[in-house]
DSSP file (Angstrom, degrees, kcal/mol; ACC not computed):
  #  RESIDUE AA STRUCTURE BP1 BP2  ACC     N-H-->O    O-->H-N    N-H-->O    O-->H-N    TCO  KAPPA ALPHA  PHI   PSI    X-CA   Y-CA   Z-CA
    1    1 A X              0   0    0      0, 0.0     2,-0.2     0, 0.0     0, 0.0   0.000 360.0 360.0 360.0 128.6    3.8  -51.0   25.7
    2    2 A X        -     0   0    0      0, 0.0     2,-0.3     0, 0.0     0, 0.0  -0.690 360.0-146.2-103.4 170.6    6.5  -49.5   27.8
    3    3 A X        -     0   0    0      1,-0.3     3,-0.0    -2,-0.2     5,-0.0  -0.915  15.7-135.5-119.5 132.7    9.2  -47.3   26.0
    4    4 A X     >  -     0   0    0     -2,-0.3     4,-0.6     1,-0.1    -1,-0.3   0.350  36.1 -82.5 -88.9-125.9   12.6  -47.5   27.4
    5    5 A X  H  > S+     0   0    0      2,-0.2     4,-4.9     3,-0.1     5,-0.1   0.837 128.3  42.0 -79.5 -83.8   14.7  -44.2   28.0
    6    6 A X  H  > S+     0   0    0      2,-0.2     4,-1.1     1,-0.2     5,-0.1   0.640 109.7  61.1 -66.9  -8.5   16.2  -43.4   24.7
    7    7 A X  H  > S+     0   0    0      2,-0.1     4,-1.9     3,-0.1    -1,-0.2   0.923 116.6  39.2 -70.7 -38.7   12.4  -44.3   22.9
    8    8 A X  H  X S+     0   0    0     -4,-0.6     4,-2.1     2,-0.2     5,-0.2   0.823 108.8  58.3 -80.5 -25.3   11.4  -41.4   25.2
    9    9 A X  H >X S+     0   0    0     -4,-4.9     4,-1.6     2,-0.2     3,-0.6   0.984 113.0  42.5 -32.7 -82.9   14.2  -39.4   24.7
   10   10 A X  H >X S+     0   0    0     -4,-1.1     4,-1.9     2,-0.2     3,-1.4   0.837 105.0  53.3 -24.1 -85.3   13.4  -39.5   21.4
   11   11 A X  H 3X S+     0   0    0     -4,-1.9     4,-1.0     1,-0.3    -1,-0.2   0.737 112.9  56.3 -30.5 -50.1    9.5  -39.0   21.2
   12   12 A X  H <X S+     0   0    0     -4,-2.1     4,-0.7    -3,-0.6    -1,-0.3   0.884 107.2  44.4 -54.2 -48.8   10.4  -35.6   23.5
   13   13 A X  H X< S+     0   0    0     -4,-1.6     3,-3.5    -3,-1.4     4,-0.3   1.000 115.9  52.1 -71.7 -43.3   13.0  -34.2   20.8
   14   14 A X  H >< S+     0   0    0     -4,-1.9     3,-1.6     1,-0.3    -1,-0.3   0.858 110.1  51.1 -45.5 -43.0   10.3  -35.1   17.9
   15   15 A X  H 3< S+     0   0    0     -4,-1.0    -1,-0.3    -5,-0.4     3,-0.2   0.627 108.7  44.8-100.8  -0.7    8.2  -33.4   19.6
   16   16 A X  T X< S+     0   0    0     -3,-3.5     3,-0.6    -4,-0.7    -1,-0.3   0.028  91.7  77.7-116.5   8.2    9.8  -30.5   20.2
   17   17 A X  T <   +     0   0    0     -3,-1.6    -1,-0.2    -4,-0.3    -2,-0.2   0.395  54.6  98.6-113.5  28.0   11.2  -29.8   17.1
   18   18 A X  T 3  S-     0   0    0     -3,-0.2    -1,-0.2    -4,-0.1    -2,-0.1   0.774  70.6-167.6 -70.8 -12.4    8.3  -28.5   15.3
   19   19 A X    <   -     0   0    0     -3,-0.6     2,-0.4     2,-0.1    -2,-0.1   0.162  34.2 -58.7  66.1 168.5    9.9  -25.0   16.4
   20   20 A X        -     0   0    0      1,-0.0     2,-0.6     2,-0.0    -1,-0.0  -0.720  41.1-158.3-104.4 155.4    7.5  -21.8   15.9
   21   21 A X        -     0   0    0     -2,-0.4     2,-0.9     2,-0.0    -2,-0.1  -0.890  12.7-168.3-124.4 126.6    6.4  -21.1   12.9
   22   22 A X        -     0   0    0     -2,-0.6     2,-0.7     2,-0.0    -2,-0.0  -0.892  16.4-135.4-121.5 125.0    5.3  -17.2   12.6
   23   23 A X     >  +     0   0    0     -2,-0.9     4,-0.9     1,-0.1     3,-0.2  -0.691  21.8 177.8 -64.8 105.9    3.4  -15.7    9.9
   24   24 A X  T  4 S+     0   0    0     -2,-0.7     4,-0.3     1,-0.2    -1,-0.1  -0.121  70.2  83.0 -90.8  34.7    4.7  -12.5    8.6
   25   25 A X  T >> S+     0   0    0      2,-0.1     4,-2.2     3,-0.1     3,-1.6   0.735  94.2  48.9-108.0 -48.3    2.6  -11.9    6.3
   26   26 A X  H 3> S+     0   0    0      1,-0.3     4,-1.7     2,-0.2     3,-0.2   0.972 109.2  56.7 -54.3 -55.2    0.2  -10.4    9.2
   27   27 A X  H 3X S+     0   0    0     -4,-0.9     4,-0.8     2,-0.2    -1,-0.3   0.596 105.0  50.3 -45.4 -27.0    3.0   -8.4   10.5
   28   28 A X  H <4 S+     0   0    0     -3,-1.6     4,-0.4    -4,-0.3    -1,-0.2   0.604 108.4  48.7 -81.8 -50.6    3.6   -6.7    7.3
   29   29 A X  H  X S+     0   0    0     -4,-2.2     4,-0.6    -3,-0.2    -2,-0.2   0.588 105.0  58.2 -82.4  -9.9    0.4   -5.7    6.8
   30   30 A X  H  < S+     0   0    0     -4,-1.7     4,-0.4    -5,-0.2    -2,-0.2   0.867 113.8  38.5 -85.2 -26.8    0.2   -4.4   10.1
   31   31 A X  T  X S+     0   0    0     -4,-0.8     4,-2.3     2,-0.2     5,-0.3   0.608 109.1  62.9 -72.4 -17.0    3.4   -1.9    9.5
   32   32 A X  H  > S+     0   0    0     -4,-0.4     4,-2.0     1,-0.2    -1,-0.2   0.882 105.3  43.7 -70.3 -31.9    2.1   -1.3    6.1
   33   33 A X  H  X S+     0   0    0     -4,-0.6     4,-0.6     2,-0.2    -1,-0.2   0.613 117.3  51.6 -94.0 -23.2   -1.3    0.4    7.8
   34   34 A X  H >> S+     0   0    0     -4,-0.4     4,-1.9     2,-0.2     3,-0.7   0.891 106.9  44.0 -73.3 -59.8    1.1    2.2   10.1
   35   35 A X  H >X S+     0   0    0     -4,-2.3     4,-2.8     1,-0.3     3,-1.0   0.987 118.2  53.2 -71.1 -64.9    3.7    3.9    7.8
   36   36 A X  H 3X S+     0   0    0     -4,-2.0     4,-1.1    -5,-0.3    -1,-0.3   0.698 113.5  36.5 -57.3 -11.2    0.4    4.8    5.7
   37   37 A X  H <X S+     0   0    0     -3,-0.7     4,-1.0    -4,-0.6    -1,-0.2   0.860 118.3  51.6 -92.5 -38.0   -1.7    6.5    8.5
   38   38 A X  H << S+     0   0    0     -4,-1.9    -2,-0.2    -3,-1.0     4,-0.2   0.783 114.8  47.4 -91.9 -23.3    1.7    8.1   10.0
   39   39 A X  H  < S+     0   0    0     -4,-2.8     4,-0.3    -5,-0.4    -1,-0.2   0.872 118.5  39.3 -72.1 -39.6    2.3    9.4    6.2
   40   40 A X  H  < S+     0   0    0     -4,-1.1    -2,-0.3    -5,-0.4    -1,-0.2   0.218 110.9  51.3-108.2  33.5   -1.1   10.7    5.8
   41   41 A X  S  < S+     0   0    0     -4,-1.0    -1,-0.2    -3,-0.1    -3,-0.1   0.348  82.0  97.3-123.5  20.9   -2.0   12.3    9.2
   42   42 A X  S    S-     0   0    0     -5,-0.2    -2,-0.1    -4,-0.2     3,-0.1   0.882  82.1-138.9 -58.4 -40.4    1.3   14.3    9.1
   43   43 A X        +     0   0    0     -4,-0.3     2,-0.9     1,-0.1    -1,-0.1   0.629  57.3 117.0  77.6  15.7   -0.6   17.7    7.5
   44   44 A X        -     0   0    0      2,-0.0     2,-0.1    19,-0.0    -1,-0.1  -0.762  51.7-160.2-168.6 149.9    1.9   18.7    5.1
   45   45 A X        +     0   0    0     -2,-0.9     2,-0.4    19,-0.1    19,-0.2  -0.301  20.1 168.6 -66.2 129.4    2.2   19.0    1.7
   46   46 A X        -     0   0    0     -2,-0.1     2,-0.4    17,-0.1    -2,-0.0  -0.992  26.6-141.9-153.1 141.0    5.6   19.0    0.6
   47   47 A X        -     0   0    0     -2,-0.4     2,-0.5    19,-0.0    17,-0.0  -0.821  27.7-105.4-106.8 169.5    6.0   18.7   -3.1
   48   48 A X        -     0   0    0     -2,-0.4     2,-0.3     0, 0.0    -2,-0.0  -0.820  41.4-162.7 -96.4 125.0    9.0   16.4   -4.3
   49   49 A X        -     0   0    0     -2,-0.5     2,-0.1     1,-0.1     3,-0.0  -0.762  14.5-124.4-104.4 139.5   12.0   18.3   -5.6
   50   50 A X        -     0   0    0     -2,-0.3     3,-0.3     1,-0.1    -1,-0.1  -0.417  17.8-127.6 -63.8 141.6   14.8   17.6   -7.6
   51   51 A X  S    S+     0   0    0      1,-0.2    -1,-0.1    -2,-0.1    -2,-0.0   0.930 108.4  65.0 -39.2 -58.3   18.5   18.2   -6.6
   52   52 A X  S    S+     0   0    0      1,-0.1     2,-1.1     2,-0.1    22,-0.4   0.731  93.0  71.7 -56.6 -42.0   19.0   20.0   -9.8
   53   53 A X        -     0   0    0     -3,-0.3     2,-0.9    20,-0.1    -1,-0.1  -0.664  60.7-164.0-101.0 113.1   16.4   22.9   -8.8
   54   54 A X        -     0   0    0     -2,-1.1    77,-2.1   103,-0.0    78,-0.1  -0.778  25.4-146.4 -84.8  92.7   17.3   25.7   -5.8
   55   55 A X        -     0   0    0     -2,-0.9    75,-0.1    75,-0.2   102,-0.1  -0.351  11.2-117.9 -31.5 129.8   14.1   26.9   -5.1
   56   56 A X        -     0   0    0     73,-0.3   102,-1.2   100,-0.2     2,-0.1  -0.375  36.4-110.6 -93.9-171.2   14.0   30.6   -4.2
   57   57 A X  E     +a  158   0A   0    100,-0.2     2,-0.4   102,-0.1   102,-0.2  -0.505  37.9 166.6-101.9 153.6   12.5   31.5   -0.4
   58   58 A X  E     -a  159   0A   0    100,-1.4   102,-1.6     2,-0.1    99,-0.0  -0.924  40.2-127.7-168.0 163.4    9.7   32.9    0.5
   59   59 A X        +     0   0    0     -2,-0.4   100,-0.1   100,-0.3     3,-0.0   0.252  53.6 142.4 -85.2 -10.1    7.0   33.8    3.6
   60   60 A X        -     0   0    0     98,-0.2    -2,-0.1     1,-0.1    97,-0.0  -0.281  41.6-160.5 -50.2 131.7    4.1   32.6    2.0
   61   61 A X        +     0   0    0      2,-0.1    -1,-0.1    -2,-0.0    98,-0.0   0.911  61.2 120.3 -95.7 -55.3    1.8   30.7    5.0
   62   62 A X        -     0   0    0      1,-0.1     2,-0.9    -3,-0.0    -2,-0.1   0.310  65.2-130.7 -14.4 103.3    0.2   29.0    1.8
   63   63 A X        -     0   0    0      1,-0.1    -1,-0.1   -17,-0.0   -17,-0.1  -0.614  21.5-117.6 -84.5 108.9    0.2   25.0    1.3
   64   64 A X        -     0   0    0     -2,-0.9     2,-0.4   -19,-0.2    -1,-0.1   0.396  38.0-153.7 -22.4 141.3    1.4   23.5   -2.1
   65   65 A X        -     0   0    0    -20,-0.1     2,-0.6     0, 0.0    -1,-0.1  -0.906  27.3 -90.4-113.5 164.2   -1.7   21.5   -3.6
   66   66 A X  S    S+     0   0    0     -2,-0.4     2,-0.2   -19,-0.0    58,-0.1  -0.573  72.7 120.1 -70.5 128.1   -1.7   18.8   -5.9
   67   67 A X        -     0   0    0     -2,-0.6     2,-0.4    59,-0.1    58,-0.2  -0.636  69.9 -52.9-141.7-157.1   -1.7   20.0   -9.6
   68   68 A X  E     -b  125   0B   0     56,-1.1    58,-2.7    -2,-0.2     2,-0.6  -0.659  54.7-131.5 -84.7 140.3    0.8   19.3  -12.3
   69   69 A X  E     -b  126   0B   0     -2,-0.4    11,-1.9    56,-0.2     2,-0.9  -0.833  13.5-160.4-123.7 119.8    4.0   20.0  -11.8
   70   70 A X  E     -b  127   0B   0     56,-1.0    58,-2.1    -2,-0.6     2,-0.8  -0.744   8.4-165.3 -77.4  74.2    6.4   21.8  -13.8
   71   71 A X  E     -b  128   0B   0     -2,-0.9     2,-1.2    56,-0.2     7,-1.0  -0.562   7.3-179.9 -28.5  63.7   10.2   21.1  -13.0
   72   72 A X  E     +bC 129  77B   0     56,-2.0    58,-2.2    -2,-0.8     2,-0.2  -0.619  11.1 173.9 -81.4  87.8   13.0   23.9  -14.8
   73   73 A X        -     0   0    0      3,-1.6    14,-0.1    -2,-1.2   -20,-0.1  -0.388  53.9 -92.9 -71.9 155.2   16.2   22.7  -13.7
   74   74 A X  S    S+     0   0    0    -22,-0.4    -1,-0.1    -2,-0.2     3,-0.1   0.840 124.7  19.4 -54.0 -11.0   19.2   24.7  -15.3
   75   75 A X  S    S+     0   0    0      1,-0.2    12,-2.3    12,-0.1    13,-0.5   0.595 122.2  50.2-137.5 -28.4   19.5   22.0  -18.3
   76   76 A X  E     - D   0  86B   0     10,-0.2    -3,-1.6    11,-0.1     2,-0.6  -0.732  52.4-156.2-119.7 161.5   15.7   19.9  -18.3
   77   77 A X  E     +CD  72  85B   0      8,-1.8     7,-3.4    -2,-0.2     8,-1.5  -0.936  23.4 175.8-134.8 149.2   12.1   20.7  -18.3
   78   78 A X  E     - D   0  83B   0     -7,-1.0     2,-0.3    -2,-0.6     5,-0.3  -0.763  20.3-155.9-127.2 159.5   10.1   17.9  -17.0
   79   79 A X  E >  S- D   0  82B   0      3,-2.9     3,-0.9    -2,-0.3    -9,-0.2  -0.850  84.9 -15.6-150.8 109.9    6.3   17.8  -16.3
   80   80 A X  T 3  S-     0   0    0    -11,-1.9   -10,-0.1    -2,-0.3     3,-0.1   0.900 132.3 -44.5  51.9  47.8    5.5   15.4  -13.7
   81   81 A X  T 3  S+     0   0    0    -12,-0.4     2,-0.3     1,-0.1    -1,-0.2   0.389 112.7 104.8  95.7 -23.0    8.7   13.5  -13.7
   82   82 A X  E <  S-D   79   0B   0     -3,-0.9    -3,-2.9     2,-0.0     2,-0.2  -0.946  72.2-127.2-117.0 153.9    9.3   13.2  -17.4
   83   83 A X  E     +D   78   0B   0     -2,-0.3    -5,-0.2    -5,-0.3     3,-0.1  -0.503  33.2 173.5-116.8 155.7   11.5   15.1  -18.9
   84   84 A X  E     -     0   0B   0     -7,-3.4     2,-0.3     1,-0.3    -6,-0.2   0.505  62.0  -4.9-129.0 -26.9    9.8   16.9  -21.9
   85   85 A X  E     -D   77   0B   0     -8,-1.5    -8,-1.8    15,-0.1     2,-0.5  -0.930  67.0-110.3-142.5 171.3   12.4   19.4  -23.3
   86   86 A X  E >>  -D   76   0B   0     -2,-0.3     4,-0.9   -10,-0.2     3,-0.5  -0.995  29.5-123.3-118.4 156.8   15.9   20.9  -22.5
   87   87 A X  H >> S+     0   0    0    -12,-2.3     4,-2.6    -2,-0.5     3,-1.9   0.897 105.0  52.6 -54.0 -40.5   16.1   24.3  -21.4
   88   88 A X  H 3> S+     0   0    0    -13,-0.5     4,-3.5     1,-0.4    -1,-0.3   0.972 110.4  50.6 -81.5 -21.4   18.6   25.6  -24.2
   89   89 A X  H <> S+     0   0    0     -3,-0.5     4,-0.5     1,-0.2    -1,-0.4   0.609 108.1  47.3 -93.8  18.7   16.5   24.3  -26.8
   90   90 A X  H << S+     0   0    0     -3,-1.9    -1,-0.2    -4,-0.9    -2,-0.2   0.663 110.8  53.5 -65.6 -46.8   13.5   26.0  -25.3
   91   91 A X  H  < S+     0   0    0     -4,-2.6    -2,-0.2    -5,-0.2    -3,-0.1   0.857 105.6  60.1 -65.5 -30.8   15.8   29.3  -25.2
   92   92 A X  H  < S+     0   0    0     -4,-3.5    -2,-0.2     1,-0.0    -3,-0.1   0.761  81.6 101.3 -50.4 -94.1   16.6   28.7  -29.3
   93   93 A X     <  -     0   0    0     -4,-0.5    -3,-0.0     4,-0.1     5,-0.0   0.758  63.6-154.9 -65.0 123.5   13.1   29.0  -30.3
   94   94 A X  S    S+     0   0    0      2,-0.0    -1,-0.0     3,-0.0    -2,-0.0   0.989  78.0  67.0 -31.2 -72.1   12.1   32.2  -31.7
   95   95 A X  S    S-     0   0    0      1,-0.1    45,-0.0     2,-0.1     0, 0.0  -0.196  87.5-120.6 -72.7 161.5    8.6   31.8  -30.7
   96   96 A X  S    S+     0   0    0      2,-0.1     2,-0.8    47,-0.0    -1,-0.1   0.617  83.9 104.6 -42.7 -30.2    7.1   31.7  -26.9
   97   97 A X        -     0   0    0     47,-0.1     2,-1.0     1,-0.0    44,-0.1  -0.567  58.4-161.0 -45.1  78.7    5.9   28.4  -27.5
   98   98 A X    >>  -     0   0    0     -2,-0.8     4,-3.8    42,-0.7     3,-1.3  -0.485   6.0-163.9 -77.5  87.5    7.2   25.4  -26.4
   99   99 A X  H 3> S+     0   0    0     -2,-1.0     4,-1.6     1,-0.2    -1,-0.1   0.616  75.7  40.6 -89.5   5.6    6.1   22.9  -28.2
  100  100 A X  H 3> S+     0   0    0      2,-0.2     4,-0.8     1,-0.1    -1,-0.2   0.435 116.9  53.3 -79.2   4.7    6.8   19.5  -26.3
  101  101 A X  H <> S+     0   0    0     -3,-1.3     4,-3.3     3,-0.1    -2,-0.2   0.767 108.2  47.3-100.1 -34.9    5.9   21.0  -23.3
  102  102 A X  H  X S+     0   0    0     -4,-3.8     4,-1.6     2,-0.2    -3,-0.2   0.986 107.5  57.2 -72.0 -55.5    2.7   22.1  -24.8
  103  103 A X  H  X S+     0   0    0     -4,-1.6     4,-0.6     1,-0.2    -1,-0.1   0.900 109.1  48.8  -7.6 -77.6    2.1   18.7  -26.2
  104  104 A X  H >X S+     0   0    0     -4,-0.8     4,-2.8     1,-0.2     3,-1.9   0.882 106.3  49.0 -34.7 -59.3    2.4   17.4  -22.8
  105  105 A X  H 3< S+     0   0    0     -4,-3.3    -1,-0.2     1,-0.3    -2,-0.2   0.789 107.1  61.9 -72.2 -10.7    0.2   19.5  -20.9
  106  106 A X  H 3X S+     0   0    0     -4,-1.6     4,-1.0    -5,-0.2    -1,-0.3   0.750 103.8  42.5 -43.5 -44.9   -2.1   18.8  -23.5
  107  107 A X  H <X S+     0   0    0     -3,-1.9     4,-2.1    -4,-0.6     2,-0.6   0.879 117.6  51.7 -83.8 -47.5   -2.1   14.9  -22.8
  108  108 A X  H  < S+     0   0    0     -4,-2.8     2,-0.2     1,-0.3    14,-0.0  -0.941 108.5  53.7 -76.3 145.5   -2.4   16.1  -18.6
  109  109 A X  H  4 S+     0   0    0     -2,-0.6    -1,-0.3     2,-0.3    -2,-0.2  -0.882 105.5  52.2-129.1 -27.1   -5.3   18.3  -19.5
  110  110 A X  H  < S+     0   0    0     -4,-1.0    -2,-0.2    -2,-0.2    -3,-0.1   0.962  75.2 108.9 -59.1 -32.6   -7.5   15.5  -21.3
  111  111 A X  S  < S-     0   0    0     -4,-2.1    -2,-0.3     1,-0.1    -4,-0.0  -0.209  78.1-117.1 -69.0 153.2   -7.4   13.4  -18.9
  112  112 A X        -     0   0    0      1,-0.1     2,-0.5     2,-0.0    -1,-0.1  -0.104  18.8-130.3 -77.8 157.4  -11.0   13.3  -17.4
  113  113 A X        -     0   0    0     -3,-0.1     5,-0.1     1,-0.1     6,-0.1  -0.848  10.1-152.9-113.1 121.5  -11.5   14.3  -14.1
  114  114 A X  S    S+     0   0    0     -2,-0.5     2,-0.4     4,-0.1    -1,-0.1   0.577  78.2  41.3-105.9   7.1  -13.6   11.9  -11.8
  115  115 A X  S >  S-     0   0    0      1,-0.1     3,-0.6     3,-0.1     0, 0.0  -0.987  78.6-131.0-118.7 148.5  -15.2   14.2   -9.1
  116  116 A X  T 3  S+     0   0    0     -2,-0.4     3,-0.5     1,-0.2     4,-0.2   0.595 104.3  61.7 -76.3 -15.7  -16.8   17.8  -10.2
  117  117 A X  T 3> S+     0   0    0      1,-0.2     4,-0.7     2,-0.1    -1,-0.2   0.415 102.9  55.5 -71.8  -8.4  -15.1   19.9   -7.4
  118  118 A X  T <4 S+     0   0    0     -3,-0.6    -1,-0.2     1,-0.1    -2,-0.2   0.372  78.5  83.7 -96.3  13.8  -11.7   18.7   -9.0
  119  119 A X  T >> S+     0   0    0     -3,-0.5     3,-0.9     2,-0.2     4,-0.6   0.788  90.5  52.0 -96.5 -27.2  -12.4   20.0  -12.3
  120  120 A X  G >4 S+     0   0    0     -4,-0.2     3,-0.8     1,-0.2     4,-0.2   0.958 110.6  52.3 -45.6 -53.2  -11.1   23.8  -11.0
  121  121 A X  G 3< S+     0   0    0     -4,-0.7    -1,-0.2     1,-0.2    -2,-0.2   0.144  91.5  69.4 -99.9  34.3   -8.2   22.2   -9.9
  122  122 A X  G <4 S+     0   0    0     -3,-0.9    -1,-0.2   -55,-0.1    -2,-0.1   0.454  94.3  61.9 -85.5 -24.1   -7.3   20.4  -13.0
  123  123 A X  S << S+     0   0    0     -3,-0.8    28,-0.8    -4,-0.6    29,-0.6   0.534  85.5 103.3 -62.3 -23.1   -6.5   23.6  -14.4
  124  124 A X  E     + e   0 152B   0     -4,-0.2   -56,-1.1    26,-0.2     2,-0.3  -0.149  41.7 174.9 -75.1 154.7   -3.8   24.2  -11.8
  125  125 A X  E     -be  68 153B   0     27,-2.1    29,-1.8   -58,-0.2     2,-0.4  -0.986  17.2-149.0-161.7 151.3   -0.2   23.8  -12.6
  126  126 A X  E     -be  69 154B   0    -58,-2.7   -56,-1.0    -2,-0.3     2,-0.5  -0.953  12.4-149.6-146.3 112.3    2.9   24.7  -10.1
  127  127 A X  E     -be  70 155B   0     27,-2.4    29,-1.7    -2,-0.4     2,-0.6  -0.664  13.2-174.2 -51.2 115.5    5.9   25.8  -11.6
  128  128 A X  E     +b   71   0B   0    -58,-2.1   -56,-2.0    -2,-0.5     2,-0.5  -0.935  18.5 165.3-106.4 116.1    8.9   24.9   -9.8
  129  129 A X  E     -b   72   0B   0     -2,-0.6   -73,-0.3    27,-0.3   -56,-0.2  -0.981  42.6 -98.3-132.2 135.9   11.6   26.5  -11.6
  130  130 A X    >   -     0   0    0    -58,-2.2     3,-1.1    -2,-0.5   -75,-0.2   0.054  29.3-128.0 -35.4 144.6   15.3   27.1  -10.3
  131  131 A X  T 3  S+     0   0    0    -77,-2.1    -1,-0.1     1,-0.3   -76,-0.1   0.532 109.7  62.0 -96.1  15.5   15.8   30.6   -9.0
  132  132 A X  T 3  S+     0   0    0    -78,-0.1    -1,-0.3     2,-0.1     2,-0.2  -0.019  74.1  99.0-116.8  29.4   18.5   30.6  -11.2
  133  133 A X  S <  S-     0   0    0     -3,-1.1     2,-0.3     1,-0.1   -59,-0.1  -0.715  86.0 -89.1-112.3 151.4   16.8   30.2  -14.9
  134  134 A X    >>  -     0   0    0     -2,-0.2     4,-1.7     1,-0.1     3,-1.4  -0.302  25.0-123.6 -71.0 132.1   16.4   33.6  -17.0
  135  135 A X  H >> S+     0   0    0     -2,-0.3     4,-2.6     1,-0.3     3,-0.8   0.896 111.9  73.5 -35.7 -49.3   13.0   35.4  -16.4
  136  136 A X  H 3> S+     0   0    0      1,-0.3     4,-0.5     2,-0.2    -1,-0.3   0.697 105.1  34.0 -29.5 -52.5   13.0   34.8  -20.7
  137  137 A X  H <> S+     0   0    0     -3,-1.4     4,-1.0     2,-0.2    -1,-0.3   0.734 113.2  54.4 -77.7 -35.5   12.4   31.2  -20.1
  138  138 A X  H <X S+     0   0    0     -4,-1.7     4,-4.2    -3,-0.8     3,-0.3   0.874 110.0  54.9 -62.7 -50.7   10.1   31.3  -17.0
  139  139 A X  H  X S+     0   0    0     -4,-2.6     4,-2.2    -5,-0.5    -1,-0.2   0.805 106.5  47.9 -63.7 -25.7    8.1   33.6  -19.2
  140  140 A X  H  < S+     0   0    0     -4,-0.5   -42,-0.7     2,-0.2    -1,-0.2   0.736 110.5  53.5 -83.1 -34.8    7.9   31.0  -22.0
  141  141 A X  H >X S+     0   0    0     -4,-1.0     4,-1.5    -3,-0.3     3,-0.5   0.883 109.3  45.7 -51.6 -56.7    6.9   28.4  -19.5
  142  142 A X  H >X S+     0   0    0     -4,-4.2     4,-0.8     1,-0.3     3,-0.8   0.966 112.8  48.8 -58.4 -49.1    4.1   30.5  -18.2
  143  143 A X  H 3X S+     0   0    0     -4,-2.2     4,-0.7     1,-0.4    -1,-0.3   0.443 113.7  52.0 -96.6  -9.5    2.6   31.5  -22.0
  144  144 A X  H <4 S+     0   0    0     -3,-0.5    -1,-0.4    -5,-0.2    -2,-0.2   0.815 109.4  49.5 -67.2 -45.2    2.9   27.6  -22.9
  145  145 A X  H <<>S+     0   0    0     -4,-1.5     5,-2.1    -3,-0.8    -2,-0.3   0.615 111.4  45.1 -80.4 -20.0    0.9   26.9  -19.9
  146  146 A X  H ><5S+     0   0    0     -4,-0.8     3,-2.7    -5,-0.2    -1,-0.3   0.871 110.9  54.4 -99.4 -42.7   -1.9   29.5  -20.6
  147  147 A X  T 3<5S+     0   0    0     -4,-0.7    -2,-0.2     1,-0.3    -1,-0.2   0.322 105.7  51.6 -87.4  32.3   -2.2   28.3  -24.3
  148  148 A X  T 3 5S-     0   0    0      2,-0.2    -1,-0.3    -3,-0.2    -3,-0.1   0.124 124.9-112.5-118.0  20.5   -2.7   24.8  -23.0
  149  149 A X  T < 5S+     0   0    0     -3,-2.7     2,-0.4     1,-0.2    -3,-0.2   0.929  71.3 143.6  35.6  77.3   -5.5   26.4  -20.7
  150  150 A X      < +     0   0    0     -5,-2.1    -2,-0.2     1,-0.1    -1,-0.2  -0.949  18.2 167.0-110.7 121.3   -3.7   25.8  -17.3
  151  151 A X        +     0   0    0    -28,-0.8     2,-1.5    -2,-0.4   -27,-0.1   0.605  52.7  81.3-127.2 -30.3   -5.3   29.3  -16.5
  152  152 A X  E    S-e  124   0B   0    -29,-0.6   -27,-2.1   -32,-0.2     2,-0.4  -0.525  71.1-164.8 -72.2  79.6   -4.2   28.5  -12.4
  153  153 A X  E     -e  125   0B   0     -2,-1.5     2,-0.3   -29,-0.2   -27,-0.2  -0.627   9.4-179.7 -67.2 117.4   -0.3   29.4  -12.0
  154  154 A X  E     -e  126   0B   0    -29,-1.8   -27,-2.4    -2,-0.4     2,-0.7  -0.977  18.5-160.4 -86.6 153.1    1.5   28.4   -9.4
  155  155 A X  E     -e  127   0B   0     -2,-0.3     2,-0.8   -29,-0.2   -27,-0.2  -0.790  14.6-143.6-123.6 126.4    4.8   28.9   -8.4
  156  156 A X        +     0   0    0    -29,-1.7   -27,-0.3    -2,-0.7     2,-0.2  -0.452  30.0 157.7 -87.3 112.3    6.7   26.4   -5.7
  157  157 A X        -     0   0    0     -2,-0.8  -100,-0.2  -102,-0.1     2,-0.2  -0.854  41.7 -95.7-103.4 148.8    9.3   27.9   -3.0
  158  158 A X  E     -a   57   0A   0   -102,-1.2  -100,-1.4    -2,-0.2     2,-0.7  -0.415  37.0-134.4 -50.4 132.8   11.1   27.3    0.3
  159  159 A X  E     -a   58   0A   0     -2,-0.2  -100,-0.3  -102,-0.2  -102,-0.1  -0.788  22.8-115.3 -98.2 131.1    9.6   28.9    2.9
  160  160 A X        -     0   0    0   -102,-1.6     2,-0.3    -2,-0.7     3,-0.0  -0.231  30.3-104.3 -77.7 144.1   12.0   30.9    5.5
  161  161 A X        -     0   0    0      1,-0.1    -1,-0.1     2,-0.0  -102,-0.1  -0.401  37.4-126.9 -52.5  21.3   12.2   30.1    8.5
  162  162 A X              0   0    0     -2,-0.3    -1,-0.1     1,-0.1    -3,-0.0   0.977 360.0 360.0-108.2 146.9   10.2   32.7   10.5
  163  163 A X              0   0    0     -3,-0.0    -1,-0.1     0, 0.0    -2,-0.0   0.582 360.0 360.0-100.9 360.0   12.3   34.5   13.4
């Protein structure tokens, strides 16, 4: 059977219009494995800070670990992101206590821990506190934090620039 002109005309655009078809899916997963190795072979720890807190500076060589982290901004206190108290009514209370903050670290210190060299550092806690909150409050933080037996204080700064 011969075809005339325009049947092959034809039969050529058909056949050429399957276009490419590209799977992203592959692609996706190949930047996904990229941003994650180029996130974790960086070497440093940087802990995530709120606007609301101006850390004060310091020279310390020392690299943040992961623990729990305690957030005092001038108005909240937050314990891994949720906000658990506000500062003035932490500053009412007669006693040292704070007790939704105590609560809290209560719930972060049950939870189990699932290797036996982490169980030291389940105890650990990093204050980040504003360098601008009264020592009175800081102090109130810490003496929550020991009677929830976080018995490892830290406290998280900028580190100066060295000259």
């Amino acid at each position: 059977m011969k075809l005339t002109p325009i049947q092959k005309r034809a039969e050529r655009k058909s056949r050429n219009e399957h276009g490419l078809d590209m799977n992203l899916v592959a692609l996706i997963d190949i930047f996904t494995i990229l941003i994650f190795f180029l996130m974790s072979s960086t070497g440093i720890e940087v802990l995530s800070s709120a606007r609301a807190v101006k850390l004060p500076e310091s020279t310390a060589e020392k690299l943040p670990r992961e623990t729990v982290v305690i957030t005092v901004s001038a108005t909240d206190i937050v314990v891994d992101g949720r906000k658990v108290a506000s500062v003035s009514e932490a500053l009412a209370g007669e006693d040292d206590l704070i007790a939704p903050l105590k609560a809290e670290l209560d719930l972060q210190a049950g939870r189990q821990t699932l290797r036996k060299e982490n169980e030291a550092q389940a105890k650990a806690i990093t204050i980040m506190g504003d360098k601008g909150i009264p020592y009175r409050l800081l102090r109130k933080v810490m003496y929550t934090a020991a009677r929830a037996n976080f018995s490892d204080v830290a406290f998280a700064v900028t580190q100066k620039a060295s000259s």
